[in-house]
Every structure is written in C-alpha cells, then in structure tokens.
Backbone and ligand atoms as CSV (ligand in chain L), in Angstrom:
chain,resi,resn,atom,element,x,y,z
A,1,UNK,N,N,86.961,117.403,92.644
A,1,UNK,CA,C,86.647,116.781,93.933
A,1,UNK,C,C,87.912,116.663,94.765
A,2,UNK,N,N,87.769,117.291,96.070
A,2,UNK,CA,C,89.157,116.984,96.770
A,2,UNK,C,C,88.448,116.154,98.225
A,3,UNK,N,N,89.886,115.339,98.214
A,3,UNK,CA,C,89.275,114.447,99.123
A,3,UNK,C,C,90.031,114.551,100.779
A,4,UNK,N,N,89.698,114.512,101.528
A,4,UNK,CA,C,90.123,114.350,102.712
A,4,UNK,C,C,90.055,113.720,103.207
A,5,UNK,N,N,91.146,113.135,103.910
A,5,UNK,CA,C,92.152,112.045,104.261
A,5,UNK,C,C,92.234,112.376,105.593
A,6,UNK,N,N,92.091,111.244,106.497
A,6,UNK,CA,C,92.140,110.945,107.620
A,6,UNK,C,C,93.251,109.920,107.889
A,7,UNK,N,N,94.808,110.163,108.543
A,7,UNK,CA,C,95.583,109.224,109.214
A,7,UNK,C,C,95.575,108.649,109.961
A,8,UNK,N,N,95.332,107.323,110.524
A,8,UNK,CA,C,95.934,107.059,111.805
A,8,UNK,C,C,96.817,106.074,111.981
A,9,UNK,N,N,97.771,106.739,112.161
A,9,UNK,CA,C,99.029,105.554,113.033
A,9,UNK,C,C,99.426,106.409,113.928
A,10,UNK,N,N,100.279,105.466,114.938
A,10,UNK,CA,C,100.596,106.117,116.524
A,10,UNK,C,C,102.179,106.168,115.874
A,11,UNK,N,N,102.776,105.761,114.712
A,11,UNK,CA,C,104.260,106.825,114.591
A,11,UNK,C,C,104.422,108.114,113.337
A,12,UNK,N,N,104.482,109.158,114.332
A,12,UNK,CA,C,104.144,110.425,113.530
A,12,UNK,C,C,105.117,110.196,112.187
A,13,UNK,N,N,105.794,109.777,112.186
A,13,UNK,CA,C,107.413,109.609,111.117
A,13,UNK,C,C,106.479,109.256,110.020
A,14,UNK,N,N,105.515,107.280,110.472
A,14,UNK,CA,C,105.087,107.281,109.394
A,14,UNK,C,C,103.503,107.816,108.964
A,15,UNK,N,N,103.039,108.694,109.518
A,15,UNK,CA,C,101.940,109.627,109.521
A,15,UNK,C,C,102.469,110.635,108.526
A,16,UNK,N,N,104.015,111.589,108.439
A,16,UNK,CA,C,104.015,112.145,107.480
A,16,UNK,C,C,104.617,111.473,106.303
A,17,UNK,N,N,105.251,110.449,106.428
A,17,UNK,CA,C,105.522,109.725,105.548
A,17,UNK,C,C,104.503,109.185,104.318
A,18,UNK,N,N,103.132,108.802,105.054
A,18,UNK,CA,C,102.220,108.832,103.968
A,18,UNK,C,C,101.540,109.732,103.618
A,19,UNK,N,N,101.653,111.048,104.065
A,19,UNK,CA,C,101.158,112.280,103.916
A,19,UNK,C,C,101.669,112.868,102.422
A,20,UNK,N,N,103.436,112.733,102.365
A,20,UNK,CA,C,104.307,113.056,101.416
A,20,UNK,C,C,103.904,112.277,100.480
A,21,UNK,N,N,103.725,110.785,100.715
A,21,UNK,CA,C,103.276,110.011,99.379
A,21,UNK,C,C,102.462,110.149,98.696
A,22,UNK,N,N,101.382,110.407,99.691
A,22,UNK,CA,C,99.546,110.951,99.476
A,22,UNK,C,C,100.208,112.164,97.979
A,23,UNK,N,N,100.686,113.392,98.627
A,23,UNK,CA,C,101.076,114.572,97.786
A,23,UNK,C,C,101.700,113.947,96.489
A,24,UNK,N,N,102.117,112.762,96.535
A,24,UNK,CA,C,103.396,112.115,94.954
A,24,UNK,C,C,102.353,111.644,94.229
A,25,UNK,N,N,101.107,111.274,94.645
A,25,UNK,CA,C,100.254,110.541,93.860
A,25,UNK,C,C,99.610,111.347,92.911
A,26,UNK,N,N,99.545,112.514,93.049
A,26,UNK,CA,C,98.881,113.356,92.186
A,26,UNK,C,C,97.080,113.589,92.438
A,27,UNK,N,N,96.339,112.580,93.363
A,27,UNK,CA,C,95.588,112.469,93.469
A,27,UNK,C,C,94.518,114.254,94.382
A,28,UNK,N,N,93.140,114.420,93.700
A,28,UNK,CA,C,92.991,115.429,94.592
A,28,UNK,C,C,92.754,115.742,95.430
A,29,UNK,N,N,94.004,116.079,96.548
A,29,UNK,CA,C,93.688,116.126,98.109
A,29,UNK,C,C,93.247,117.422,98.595
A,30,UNK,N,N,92.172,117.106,99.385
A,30,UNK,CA,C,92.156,118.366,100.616
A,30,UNK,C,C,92.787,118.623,101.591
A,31,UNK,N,N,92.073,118.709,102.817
A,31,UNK,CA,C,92.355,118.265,104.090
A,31,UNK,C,C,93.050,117.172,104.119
A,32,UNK,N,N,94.103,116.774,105.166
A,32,UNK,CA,C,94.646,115.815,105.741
A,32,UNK,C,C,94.494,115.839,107.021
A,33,UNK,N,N,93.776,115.349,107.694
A,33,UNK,CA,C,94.365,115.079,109.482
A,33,UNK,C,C,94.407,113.967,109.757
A,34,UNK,N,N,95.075,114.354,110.896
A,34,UNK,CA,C,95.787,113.180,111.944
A,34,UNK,C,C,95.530,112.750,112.827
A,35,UNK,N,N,95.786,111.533,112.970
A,35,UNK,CA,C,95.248,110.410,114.827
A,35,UNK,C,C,96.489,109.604,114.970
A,36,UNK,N,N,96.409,109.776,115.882
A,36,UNK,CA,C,98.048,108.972,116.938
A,36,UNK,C,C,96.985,107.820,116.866
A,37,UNK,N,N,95.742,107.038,117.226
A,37,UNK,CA,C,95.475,106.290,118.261
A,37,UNK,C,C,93.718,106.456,117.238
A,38,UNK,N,N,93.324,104.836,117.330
A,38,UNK,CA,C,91.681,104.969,116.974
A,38,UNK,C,C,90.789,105.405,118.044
A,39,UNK,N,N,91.593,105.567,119.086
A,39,UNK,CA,C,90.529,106.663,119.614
A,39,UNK,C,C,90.229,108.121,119.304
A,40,UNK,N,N,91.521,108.835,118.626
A,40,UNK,CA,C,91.860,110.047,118.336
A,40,UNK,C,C,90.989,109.998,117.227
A,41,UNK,N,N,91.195,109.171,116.388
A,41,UNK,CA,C,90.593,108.601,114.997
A,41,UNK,C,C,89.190,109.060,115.042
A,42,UNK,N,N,88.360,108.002,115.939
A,42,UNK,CA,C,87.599,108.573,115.648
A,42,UNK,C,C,86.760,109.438,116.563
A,43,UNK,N,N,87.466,110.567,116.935
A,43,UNK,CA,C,87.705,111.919,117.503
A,43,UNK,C,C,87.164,112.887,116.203
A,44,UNK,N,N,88.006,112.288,115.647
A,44,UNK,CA,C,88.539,113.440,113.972
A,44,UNK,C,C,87.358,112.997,112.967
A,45,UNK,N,N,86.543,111.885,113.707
A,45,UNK,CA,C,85.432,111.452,112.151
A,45,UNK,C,C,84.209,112.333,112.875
A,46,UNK,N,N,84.090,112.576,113.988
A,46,UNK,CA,C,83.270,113.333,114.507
A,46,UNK,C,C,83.307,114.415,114.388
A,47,UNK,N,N,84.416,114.881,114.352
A,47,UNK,CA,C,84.956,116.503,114.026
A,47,UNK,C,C,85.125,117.275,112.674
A,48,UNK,N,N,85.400,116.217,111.829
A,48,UNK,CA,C,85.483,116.593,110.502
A,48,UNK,C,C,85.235,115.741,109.047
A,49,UNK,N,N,84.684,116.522,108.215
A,49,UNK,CA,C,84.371,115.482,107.286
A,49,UNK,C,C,85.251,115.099,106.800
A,50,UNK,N,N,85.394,113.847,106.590
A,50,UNK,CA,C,86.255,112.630,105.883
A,50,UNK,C,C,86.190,111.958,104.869
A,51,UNK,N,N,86.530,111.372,103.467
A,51,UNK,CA,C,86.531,110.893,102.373
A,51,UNK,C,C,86.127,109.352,102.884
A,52,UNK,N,N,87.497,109.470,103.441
A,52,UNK,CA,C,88.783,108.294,103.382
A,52,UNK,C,C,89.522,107.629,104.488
A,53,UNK,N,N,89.815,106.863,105.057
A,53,UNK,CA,C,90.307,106.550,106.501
A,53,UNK,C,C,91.345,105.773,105.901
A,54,UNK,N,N,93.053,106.128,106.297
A,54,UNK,CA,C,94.118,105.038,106.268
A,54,UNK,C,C,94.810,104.685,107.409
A,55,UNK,N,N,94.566,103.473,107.894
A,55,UNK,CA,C,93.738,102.804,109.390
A,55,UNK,C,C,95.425,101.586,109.583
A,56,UNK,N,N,95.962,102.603,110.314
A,56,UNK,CA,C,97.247,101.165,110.676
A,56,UNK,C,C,96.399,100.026,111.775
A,57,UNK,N,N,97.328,99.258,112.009
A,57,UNK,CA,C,96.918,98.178,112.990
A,57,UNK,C,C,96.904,98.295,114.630
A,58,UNK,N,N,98.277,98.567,114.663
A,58,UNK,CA,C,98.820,97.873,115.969
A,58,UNK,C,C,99.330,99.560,116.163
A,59,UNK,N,N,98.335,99.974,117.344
A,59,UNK,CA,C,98.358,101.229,117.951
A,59,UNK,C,C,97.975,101.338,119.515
A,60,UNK,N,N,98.398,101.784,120.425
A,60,UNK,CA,C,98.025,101.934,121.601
A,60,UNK,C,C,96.841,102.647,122.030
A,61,UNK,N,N,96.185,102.366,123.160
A,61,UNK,CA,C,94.499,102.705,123.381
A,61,UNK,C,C,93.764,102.095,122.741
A,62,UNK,N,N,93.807,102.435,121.051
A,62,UNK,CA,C,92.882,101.839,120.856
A,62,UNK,C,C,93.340,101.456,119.800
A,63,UNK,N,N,93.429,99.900,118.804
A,63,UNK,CA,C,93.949,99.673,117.740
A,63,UNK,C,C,93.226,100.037,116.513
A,64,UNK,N,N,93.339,99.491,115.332
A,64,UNK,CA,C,92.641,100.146,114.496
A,64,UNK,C,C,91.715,99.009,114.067
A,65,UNK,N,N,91.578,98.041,114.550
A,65,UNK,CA,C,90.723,96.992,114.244
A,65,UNK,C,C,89.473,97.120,115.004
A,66,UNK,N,N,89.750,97.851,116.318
A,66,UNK,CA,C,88.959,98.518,117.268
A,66,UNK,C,C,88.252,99.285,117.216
A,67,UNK,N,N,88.927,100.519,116.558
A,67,UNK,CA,C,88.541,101.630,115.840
A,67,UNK,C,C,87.515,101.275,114.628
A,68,UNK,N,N,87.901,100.189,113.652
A,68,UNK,CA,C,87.683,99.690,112.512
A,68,UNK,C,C,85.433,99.154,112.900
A,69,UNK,N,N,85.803,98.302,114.280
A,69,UNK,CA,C,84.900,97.820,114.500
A,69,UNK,C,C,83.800,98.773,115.038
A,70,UNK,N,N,83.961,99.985,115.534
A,70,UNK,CA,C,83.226,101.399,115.810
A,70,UNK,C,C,82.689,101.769,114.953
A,71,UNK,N,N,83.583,102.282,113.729
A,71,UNK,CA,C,83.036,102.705,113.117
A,71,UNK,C,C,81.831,102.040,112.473
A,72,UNK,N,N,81.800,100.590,111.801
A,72,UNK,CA,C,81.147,99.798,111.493
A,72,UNK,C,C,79.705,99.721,112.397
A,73,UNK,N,N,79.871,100.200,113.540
A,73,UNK,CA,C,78.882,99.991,114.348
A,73,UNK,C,C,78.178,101.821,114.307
A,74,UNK,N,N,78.706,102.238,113.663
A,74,UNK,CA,C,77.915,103.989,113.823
A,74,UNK,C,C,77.401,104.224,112.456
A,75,UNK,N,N,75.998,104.256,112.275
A,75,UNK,CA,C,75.344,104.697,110.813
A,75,UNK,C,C,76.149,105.658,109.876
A,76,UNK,N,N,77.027,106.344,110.709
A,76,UNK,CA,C,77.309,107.834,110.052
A,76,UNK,C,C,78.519,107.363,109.159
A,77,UNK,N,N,79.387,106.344,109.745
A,77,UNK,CA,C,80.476,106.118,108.903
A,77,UNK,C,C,80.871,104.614,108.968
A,78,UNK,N,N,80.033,104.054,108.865
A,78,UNK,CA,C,80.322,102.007,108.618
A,78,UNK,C,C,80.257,102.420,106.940
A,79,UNK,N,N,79.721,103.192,106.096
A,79,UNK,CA,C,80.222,102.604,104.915
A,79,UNK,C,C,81.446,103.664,104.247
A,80,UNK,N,N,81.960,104.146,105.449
A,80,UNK,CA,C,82.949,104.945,104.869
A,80,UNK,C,C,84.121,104.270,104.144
A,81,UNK,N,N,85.255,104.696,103.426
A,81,UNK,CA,C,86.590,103.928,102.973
A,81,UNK,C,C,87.305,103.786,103.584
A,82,UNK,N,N,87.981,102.560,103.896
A,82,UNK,CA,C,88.808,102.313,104.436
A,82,UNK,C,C,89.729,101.462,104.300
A,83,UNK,N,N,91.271,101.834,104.306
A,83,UNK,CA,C,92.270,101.426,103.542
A,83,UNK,C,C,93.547,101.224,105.299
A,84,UNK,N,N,93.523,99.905,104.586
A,84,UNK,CA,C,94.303,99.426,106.210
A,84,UNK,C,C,95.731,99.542,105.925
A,85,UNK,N,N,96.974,100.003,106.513
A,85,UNK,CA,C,98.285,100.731,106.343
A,85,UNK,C,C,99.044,99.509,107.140
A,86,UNK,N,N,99.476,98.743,107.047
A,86,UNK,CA,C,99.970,97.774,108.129
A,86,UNK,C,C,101.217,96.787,107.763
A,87,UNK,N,N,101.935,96.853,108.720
A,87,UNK,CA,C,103.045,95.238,108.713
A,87,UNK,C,C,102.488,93.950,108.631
A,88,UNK,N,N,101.038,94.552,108.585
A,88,UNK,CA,C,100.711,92.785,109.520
A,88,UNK,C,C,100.579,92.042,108.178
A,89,UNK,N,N,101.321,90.412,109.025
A,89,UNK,CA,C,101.867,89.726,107.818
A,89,UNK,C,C,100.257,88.470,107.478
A,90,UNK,N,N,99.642,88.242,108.472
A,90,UNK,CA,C,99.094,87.009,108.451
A,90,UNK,C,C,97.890,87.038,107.349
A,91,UNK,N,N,97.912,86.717,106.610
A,91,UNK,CA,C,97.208,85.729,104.988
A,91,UNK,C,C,95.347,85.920,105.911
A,92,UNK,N,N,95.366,85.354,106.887
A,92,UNK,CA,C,94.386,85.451,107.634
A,92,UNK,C,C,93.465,86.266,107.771
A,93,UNK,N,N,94.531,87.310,108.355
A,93,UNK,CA,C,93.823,88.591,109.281
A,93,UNK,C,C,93.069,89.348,108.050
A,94,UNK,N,N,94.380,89.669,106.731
A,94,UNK,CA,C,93.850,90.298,105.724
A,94,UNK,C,C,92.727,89.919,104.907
A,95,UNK,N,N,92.593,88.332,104.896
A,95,UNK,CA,C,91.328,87.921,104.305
A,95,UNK,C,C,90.070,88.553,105.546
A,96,UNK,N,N,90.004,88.418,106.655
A,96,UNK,CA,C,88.882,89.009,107.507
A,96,UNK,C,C,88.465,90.403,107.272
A,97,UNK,N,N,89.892,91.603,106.831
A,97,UNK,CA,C,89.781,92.657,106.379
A,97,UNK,C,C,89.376,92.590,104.960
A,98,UNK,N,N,89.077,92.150,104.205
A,98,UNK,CA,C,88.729,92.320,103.135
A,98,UNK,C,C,87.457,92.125,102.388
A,99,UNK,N,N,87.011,90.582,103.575
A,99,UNK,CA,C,85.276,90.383,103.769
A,99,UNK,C,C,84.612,91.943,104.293
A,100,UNK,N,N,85.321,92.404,104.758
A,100,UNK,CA,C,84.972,93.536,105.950
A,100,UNK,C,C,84.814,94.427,104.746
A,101,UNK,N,N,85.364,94.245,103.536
A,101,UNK,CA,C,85.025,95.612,102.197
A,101,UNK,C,C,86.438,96.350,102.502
A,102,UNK,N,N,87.122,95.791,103.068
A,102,UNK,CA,C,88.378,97.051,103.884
A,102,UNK,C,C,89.758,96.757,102.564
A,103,UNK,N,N,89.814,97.641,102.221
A,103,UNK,CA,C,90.971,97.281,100.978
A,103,UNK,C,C,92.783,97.167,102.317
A,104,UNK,N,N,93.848,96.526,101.412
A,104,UNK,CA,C,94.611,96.348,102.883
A,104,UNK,C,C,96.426,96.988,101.542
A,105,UNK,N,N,97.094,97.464,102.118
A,105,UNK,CA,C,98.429,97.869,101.552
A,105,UNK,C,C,99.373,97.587,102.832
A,106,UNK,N,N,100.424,96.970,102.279
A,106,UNK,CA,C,101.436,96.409,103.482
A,106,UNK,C,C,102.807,97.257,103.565
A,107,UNK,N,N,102.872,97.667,104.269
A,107,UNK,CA,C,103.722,98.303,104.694
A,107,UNK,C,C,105.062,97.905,104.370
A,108,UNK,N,N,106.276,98.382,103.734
A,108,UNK,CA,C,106.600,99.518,103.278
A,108,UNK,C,C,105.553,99.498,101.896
A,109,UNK,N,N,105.425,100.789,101.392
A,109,UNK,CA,C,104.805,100.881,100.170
A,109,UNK,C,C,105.416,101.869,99.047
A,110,UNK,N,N,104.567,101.947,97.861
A,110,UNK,CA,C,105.416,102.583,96.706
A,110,UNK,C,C,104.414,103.725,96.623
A,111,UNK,N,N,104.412,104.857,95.869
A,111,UNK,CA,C,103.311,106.004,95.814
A,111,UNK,C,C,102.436,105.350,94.687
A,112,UNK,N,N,103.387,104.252,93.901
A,112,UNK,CA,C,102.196,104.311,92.623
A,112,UNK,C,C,101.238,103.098,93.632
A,113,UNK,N,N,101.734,102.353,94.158
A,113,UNK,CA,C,100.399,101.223,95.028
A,113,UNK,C,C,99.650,102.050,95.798
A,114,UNK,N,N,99.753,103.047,96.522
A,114,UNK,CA,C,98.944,103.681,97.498
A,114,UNK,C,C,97.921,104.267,96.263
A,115,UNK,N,N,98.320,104.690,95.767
A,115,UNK,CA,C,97.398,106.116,94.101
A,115,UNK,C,C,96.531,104.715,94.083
A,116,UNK,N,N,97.223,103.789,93.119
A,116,UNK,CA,C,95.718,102.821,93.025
A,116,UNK,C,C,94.615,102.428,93.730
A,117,UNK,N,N,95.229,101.951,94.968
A,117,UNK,CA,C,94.585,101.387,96.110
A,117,UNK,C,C,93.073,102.513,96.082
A,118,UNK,N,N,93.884,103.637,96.003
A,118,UNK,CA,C,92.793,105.079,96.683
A,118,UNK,C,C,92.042,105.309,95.083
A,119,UNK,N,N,92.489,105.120,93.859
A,119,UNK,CA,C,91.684,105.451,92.998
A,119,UNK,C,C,90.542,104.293,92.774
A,120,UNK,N,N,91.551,102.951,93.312
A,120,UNK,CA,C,90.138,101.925,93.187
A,120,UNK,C,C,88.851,102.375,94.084
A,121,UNK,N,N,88.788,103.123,95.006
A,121,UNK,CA,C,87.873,103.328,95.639
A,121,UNK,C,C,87.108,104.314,95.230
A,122,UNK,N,N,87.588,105.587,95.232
A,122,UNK,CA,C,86.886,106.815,95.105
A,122,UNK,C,C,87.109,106.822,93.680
A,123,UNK,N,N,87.387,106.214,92.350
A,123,UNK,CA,C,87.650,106.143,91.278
A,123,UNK,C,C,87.471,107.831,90.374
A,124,UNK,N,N,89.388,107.909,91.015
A,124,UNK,CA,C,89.145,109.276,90.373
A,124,UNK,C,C,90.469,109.131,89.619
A,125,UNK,N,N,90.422,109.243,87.896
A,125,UNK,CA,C,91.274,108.921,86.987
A,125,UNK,C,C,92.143,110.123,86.833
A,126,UNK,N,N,93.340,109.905,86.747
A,126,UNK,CA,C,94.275,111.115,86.543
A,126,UNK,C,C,94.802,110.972,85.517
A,127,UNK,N,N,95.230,111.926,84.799
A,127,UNK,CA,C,95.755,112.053,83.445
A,127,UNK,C,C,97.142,111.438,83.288
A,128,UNK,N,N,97.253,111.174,82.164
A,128,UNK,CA,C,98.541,110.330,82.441
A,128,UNK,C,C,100.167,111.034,82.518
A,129,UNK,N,N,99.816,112.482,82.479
A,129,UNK,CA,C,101.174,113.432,83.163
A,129,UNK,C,C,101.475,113.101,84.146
A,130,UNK,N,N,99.915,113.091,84.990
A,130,UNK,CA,C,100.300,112.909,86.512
A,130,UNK,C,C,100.966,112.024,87.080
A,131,UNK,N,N,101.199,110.735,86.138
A,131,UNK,CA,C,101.469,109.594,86.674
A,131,UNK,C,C,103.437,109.436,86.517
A,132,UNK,N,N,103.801,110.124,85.827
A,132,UNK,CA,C,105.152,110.570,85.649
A,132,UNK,C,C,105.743,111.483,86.495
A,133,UNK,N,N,104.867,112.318,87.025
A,133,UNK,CA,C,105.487,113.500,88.030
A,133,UNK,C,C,106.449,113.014,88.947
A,134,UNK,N,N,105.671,111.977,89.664
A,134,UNK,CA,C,107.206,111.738,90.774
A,134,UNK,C,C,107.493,110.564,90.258
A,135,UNK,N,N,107.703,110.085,89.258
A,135,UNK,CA,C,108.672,109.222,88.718
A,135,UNK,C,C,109.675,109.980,88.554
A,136,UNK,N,N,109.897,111.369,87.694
A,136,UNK,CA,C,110.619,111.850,87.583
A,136,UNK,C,C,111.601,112.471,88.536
L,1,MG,MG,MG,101.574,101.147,114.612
C-alpha cells in the first residue's frame, strides 16, 4: 500500500523538510504534493487522491483550521486523516484538534515521532530494519 501525502504549509523550506523526513521513516510513500495555502490544499484534494493531509496552522488566505473546517464540511473528505504540523503552543487549541479526531505533532519534530503519528493512523507496521535505517 503506498500512501499519498498531501502538504500544506505556506514555507516551502518546511514543505520539503517534511517531505525528507516523510522519505527517513521508511513508511510506504507514493505521491507527495504540495499546498502553499488551504486554499491550494484543498485544490489538490479535488485533484488528486489523497491518503493523508499534514495540515500546518498559521498560513495566509486560507489557514489550515479553515481549510480543516471545509473539509469536514464535504462528504468526500471529512473523514479523511489528518495530522496537524504546527508551533502552535496553546494546551487549548490542541485539545479542540483532537475532539476533531485530528492527531497534532509540534513543530520542530523527530522522523521517528512523525513514522508513529502516521502509522497510528493508517496502521502500517514496518519491519524492524526499517526502523534503524536513518538512525544510522
Ligand atoms: Mg505557517
């Protein structure tokens, strides 16, 4: 099963930044594309099939809570995955994301927290070579 991964944050740096991590996890990826902006976002859920959504916050046009709340509102992808990428610090916000089913990883991150985060969802077990590869 390969999965495809949908980005959105509005700084490309860290768009490939979790792209590279995505690749350290060992996990099986397909497709990757990209959104500057949850409007672009969900541009790209219309355009292409998607696994997976990793949904920053604080983006221009349209944020991702914005984005977040669209999707939720369109049959085709309210029960899609979605894994929130963010600085945001407040105890709060993340409890609202999480009633929401929305799993949340805080920014900076490690490859082995992102691998979990994404295997808790789509629960796809990797052998335990894989899990040494980019340790090494
Ligand atoms: Mg941002």
């Amino acid at each position: 099963m390969a999965l495809n991964v949908l980005l959105v944050d509005d700084s490309a740096t860290m768009r490939s930044m979790i792209s590279r991590v995505l690749q350290m996890t060992g996990l099986p990826l397909g497709e990757i594309h990209q959104a500057a902006n949850g409007r672009e976002g969900l541009d790209m859920l219309g355009k292409h099939w998607i696994d997976i959504v990793l949904l920053d916050i604080n983006m221009p046009v349209m944020s991702g809570l914005e984005m977040l709340d669209e999707m939720r509102r369109n049959p085709n992808h309210a029960d899609m995955p979605v894994i929130v990428v963010s600085t945001e610090g407040s105890e709060k916000r993340i409890d609202e994301l999480r009633e929401q089913g929305v799993k949340f990883i805080r920014k900076p991150f490690t490859p082995e927290s992102l691998r979990d985060v994404v295997n808790s969802i789509v629960g796809v077990h990797n052998e335990e070579s894989n899990e040494n590869e980019w340790r090494d």
